[in-house]
TORNU-921087 format. One record per residue: x, z, y of N, C-alpha, C, O, CB in turn. Coordinates in steps of 0.001 Angstrom, whole numbers, padded with zeros to 6 digits, always signed. Glycine has a CB too. Example, Ala and Ser with C-alpha at 12.3 -4.5 7.8 and 13.67 -1.06 7.14 Angstrom:
residues 2
+013190+007800-005690+012300+007800-004500+013200+007800-003300+014236+008465-003319+011308+009046-004473/+012850+007080-002250+013670+007140-001060+012900+007870+000030+013409+008039+001138+014084+005725-000598/
This chain:
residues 157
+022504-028881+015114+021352-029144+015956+020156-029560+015099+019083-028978+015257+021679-030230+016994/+020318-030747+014008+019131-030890+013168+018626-029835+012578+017410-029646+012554+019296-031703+012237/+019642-028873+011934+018813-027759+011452+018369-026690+012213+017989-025741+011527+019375-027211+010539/+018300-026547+013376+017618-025934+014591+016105-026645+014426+015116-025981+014116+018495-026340+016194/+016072-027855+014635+015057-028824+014777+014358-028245+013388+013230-027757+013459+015594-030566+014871/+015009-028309+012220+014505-028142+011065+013549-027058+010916+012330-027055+010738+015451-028033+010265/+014793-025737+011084+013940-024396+010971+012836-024141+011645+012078-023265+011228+014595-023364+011278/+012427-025146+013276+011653-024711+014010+010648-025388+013804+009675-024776+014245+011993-024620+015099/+010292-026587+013246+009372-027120+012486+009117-026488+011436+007987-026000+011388+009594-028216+012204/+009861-026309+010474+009135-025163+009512+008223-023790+009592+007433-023170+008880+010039-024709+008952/+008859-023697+010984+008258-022148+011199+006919-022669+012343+006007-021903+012657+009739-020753+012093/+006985-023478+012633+005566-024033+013298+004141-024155+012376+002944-023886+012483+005876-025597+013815/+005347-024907+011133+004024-025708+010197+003457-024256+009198+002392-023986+008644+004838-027408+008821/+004575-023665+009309+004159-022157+008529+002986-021453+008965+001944-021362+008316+005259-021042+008712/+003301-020755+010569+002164-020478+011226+001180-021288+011489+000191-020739+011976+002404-020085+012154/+001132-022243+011352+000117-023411+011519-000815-022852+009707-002016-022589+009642+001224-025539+011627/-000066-022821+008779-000743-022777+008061-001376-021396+007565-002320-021385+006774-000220-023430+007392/-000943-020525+007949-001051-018855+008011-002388-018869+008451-003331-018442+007786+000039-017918+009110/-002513-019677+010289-004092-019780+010624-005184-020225+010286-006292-020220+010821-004291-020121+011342/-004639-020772+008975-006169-021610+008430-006553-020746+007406-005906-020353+006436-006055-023343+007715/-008498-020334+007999-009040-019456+007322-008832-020403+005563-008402-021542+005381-010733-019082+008081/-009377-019286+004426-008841-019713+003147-010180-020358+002750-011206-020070+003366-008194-018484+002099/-010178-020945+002059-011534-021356+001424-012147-019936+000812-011632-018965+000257-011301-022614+000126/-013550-020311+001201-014181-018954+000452-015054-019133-000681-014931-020332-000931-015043-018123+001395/-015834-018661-001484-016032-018883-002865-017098-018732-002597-017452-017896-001766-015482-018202-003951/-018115-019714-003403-019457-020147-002746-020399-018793-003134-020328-018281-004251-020131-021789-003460/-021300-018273-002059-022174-017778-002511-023150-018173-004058-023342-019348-004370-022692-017816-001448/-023734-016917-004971-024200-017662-005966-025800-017999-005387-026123-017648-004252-024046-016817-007448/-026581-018589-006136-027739-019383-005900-028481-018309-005375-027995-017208-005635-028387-020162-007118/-029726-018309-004577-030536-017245-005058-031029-016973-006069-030797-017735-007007-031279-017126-004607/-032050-015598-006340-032270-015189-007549-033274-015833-007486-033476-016085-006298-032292-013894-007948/-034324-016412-008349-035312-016855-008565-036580-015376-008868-036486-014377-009581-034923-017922-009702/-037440-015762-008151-038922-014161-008002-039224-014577-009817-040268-015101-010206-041257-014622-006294/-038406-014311-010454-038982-014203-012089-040476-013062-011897-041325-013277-012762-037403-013272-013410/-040751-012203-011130-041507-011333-010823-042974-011700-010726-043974-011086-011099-041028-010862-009796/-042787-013208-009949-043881-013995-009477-044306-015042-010664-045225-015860-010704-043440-014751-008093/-043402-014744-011511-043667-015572-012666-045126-014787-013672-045226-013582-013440-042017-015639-013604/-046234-015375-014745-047078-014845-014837-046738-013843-016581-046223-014519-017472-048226-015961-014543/-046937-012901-016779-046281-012345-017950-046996-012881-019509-048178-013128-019746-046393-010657-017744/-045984-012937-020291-045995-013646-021948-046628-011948-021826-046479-010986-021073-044070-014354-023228/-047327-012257-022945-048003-011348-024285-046917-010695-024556-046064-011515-024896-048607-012141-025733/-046359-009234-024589-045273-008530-025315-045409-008771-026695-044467-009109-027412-045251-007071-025077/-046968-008543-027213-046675-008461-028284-046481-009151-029472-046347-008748-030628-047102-007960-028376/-046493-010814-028743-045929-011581-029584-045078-011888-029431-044857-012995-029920-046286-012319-029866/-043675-011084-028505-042009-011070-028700-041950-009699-029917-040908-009691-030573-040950-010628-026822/-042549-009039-030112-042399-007704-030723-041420-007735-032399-041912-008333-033356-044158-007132-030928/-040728-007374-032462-039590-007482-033568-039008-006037-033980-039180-005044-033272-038300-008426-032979/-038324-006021-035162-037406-004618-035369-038568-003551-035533-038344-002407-035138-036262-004169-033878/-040010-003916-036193-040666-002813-036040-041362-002478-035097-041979-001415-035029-040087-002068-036144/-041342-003296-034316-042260-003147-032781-040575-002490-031768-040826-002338-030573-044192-001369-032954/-039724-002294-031990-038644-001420-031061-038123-002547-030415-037574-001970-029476-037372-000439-031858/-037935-003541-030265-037277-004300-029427-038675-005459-028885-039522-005943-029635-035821-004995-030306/-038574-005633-027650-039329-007560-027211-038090-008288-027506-037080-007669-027171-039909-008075-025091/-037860-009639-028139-036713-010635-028490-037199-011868-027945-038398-012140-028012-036368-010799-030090/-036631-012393-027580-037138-013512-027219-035981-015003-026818-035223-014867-025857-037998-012979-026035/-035952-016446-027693-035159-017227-027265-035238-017856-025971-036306-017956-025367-035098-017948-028049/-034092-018302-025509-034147-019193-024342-032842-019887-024324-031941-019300-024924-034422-018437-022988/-032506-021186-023677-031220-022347-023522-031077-022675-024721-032149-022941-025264-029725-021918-022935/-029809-022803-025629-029564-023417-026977-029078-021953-027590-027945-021595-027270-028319-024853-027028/-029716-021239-028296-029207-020591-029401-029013-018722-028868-028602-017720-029453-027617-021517-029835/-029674-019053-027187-029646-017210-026800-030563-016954-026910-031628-017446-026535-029310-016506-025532/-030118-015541-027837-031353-014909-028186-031427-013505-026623-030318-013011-026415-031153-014169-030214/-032153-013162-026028-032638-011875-025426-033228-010669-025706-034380-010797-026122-033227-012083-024830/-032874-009664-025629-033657-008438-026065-034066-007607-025315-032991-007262-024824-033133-007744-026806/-035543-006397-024349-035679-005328-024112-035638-004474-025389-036303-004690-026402-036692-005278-023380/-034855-003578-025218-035047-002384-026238-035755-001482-025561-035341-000931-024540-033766-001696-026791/-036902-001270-026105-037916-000514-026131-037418+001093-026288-037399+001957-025412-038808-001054-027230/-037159+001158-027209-036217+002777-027078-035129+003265-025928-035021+004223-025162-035221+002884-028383/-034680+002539-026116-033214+002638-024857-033511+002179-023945-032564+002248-023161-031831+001946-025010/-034564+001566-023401-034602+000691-022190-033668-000299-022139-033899-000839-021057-034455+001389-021031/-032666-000922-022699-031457-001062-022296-032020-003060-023228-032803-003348-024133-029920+000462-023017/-031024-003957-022274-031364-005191-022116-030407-006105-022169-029375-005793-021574-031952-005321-021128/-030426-007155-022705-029060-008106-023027-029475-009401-023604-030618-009544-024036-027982-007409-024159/-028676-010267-023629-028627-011432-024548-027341-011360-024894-026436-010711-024371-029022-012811-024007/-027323-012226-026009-026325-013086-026800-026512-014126-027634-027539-014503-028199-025718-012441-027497/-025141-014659-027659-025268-016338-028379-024074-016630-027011-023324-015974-026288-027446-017533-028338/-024579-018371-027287-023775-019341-026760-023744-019338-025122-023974-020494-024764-024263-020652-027327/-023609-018751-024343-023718-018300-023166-023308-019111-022369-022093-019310-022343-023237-017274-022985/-024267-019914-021373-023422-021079-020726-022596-020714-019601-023107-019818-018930-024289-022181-020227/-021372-021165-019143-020504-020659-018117-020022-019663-017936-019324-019448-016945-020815-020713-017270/-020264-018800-018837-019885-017227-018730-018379-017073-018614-017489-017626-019261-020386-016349-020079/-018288-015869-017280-017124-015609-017419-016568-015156-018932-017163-014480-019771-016957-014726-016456/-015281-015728-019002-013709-015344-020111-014714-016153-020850-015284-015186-021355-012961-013363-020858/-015431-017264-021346-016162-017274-022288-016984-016260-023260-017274-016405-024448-015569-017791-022734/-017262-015203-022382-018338-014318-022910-019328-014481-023691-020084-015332-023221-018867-013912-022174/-019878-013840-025197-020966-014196-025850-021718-013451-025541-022396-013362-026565-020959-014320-027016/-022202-012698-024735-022815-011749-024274-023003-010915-023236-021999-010750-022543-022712-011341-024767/-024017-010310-022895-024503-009487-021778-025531-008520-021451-026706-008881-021511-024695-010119-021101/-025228-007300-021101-026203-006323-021439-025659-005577-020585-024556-005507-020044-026418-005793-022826/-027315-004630-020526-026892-003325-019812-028005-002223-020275-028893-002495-021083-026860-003530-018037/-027860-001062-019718-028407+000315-020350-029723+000345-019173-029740-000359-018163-027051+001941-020299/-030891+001416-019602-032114+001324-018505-031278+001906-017119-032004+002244-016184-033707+002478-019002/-030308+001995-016999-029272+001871-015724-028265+001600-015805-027631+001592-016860-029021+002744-015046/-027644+001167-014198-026305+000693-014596-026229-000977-014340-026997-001836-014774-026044+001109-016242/-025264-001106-013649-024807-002939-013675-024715-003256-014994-024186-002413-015718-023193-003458-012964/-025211-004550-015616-025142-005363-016508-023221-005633-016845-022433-005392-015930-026124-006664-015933/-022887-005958-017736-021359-006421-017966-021654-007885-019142-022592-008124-019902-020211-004807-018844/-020592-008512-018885-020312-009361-020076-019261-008823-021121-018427-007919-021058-019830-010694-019580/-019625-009744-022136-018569-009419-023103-018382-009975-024726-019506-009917-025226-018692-008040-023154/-017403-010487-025726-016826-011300-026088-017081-010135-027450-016443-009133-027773-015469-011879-025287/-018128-010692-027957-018350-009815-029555-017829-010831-030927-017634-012036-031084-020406-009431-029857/-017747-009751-031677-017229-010701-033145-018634-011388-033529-018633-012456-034140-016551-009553-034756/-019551-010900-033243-020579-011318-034007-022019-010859-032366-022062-009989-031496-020580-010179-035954/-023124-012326-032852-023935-011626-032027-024887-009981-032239-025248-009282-033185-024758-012677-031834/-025005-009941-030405-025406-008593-030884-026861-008251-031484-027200-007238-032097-025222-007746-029769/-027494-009185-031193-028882-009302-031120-029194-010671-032590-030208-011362-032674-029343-009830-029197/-028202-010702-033390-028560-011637-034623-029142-010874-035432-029626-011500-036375-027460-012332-035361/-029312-009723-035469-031060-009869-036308-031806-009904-036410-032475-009441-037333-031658-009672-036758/-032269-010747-035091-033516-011361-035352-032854-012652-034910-031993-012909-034069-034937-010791-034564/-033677-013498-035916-033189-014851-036374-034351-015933-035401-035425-015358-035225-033339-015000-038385/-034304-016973-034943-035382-017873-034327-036364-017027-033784-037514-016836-034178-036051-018853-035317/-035685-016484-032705-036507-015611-031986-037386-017037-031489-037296-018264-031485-035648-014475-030718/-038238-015978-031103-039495-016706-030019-038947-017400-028906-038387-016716-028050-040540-015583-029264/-039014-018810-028740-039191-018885-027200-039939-018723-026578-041137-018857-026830-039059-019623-026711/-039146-018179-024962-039972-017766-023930-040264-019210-023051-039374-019973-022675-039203-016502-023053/-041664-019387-022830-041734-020715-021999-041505-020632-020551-041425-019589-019901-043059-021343-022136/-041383-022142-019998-040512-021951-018673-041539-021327-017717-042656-021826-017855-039837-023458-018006/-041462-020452-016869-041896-019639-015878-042603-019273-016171-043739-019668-015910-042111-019856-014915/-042239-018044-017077-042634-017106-017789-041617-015687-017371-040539-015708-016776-042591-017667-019304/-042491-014301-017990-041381-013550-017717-042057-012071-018940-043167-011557-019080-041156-013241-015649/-040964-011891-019472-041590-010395-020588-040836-009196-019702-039608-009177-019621-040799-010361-022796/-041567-008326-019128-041450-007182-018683-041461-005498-019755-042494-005047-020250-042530-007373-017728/-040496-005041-019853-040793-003165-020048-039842-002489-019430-038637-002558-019187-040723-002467-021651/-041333-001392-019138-040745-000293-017838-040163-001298-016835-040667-002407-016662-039323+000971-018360/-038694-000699-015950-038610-001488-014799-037594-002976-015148-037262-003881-014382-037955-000433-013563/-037373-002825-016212-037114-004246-016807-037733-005619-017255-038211-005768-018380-036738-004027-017622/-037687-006825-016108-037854-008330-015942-037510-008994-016414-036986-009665-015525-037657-008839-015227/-037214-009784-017852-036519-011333-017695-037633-012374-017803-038773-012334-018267-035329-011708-018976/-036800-013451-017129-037788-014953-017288-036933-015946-017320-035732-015733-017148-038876-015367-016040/-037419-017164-017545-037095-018348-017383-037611-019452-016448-038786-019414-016083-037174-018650-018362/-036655-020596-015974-037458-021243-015269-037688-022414-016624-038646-023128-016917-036798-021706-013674/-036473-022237-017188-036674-023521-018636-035454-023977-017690-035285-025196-017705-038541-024921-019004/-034575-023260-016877-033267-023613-016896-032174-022874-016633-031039-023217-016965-033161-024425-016262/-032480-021737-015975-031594-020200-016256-032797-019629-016483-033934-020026-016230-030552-019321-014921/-032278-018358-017141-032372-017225-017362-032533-016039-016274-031694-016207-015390-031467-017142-018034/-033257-015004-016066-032890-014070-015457-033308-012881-015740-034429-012823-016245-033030-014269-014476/-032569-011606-015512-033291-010496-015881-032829-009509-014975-031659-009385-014612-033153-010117-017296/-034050-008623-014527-033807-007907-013026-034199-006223-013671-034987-005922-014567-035198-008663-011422/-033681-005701-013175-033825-004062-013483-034065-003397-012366-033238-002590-011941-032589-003354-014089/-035653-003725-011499-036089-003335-010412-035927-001991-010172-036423-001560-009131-037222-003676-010303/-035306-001181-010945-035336+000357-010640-034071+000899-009796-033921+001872-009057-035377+001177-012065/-032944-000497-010366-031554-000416-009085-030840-001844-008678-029645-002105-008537-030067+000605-009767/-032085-002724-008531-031965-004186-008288-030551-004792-008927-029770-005480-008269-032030-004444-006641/-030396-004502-010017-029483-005312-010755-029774-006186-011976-030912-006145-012445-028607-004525-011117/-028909-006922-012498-029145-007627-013921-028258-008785-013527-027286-008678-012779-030881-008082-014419/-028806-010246-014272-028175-010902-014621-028964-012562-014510-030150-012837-014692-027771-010258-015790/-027832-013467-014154-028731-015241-015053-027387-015314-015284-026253-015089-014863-029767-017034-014013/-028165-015795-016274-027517-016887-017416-028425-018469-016674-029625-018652-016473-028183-016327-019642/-026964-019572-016377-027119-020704-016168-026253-021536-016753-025259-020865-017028-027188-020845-015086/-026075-022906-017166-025447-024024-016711-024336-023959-015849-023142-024079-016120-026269-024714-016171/-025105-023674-014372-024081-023627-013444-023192-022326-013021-022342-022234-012136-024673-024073-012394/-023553-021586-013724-022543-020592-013526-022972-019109-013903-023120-018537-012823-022126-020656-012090/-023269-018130-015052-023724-017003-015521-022588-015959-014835-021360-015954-014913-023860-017057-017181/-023825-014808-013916-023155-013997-013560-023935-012742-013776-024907-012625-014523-022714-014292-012382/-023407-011845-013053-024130-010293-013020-024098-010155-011460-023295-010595-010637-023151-008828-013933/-025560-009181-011281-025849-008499-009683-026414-007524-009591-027416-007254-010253-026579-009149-008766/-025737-006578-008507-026451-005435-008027-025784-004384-008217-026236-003294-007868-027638-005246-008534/
């Protein structure tokens, strides 16, 4: 008889717990209008010969538009990044990815420029800015890119 009692409490507290929706995983922040931000001088990020804008931001990330390729990234010390990622980039299309290099990709250029906070260096349909506390960079041509934060570095779009 107790284990009647038993099994049927178990199978109560089971379905009892089956019905509870799961926790869901917080939406990320909004994006910040880096857009509305007012634009740095390109040509005093200009590096590599004039082929890349570089530009520092947080402790030790450097950022790059490549001017040739269109194509856009940082690397360095990447805060929160998923797998501990040193990096992030993408091509003048295409979702942004992270990813875990032997070496940075963008170390040659050394003490890049910082970009000041709410600011933003634009080429072609490629955005990044800062507030002076993430990062962001938008590729208005298929609303994707990336921040780099503190609280949590992801990719969108």
């Amino acid at each position: 008889m107790l284990s009647r009692i038993l099994i049927c409490v178990v199978g109560v507290v089971g379905a009892a717990v089956v019905g509870v929706p799961g926790i869901a995983e917080a939406d990320p922040p909004p994006l910040p209008n880096i857009n509305a931000f007012p634009s740095a001088r390109p040509s005093d990020y200009a590096v590599m010969d004039g082929a890349w804008y570089a530009f520092g931001v947080l402790d030790g990330v450097t950022c790059v538009l490549d001017k040739q390729s269109g194509g856009y990234g940082c690397s360095g010390p990447i805060p929160a990044a998923p797998g501990g990622a040193n990096a992030v980039s993408a091509g003048a299309s295409g979702k942004p990815g992270f990813a875990n290099a032997a070496r940075p990709l963008y170390g040659v250029v050394e003490d890049a420029k910082a970009l000041p906070p709410n600011m933003r260096l634009t080429f072609r349909t490629v955005s990044c800015g800062t507030d002076g506390f993430a990062t962001t960079c938008l590729n208005s041509a298929n609303q994707s890119g990336f921040v780099l934060s503190p609280e949590g570095s992801f990719t969108f779009g």
